[in-house]
Residue, then its C-alpha position, 0 to 999 in steps of 0.5 A: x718869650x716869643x712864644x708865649x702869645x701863641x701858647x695862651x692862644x692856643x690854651x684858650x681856645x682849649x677852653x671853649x671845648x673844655x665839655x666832652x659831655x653834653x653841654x649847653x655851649x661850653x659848659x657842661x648841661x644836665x642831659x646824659x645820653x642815653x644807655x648804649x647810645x654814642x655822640x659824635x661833635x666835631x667842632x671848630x673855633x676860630x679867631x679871623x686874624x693874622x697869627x702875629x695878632x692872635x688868630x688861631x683855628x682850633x679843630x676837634x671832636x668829642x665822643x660820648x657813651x651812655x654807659x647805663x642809666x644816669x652815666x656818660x663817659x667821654x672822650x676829647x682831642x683838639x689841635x689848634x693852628x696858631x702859627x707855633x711848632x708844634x701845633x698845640x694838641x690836647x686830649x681830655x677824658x671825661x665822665x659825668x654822673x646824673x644824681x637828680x633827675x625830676x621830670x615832675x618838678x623839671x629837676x636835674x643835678x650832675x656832678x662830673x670831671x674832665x682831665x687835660x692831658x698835654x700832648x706836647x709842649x705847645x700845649x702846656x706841660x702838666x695834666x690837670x682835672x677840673x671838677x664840676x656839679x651842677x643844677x638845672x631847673x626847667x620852667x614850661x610856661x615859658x616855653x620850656x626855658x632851662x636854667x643851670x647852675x653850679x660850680x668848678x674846681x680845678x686841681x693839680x694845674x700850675x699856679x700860672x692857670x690862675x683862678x683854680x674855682x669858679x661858678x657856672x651859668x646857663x640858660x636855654x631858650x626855644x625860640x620857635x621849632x627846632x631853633x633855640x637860644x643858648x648862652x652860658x659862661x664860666x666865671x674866673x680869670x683863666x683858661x675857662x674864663x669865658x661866655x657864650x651865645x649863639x644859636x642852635x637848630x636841630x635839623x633832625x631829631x638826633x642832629x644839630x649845628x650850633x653856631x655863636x660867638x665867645x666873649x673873653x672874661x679877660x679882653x675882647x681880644x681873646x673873643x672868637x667865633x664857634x661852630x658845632x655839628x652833633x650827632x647821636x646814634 
């Protein structure tokens, strides 16, 4: 039972980076990257606290390929530092697909799947999948701003997961330049039970940081800090 606190610490801090894809946040957006092009993000996530109080730093990456038009596959792996042996490792494939793409009228939908696999106990003991689609709509007269929308659907997790489906928000917000606004959240009580802003400036036309704050569906105390660095070439 002692180790219980750290398994749940380590799980949500899986869930802030639960996109390989490219994403608003946390959540998966409606981009695809383009044919033939890779994504590099490296990630961390962190809650500033003693190990006995729940503070935890989670390291990763997430790559992604532009397979052809409209399709990216991915890849995850985390490690996060909780005080547990050992520390809790997971890898999540991924692939998502652009089924609507209007330029004209500033649509997008995609629809896509990410799989959790476990890489020890501290982890979790059982694979799982969520499911996912999506819509954005663009709006320009207001600088641009694109709002998402949709759903998620968790299959094959344990009972314990809690919420197995969900909805899916987001918002992006230019600012002015290369800086922008961005928040989205997952609804549910669960792993994936989280929303987030933060800020986003694009240093280089293909590279960014990404610096925010997570704020837990379930308490303040699973909130936390997050950064990201993305590059594509």
């Amino acid at each position: 039972m002692k180790k219980l606190p750290f398994v749940l610490f380590a799980l949500c801090a899986f869930a802030f980076s639960v996109s390989a894809q490219l994403t608003i946040f946390n959540t998966p957006s409606t981009d695809i990257l383009p044919e033939k092009k890779f994504y590099l993000e490296v990630d961390f996530i962190g809650k500033f606290a003693k190990y006995d109080k729940g503070g935890f730093q989670t390291y990763g990456y997430r790559v992604v390929y532009g397979v052809k038009k409209n399709l990216e596959v991915g890849s995850n792996f985390y490690f996060t530092r909780n005080g547990s042996r050992p520390s809790p490792k997971e890898f999540q494939p991924n692939i998502k697909y652009r089924v609507v793409n209007n330029e004209k009228y500033g649509v997008a939908v995609t629809t896509g799947a990410i799989g959790f696999v476990p890489l020890d106990k501290s982890a979790g003991t059982r694979t799982f999948a969520m499911l996912y689609s999506n819509v954005s709509k663009t709006i320009k007269p207001t600088n641009g701003t694109r709002l998402t929308g949709g759903f998620y659907n968790v299959v094959g997790a344990q009972r314990s997961f809690g919420t197995k489906r969900g909805a899916i928000l987001g918002i992006e917000q230019p600012i002015k330049g290369r800086l922008s606004f961005l928040a989205d959240w997952y609804s549910g009580n669960n792993r994936l039970g989280y929303s987030a802003a933060g800020l986003n400036y694009a240093f280089k036309k293909n590279q960014f940081v990404l610096v925010g704050y997570n704020f837990g569906n379930f308490g303040a105390g699973n909130n936390s800090f997050s950064a990201f660095y993305g590059v594509t070439f």
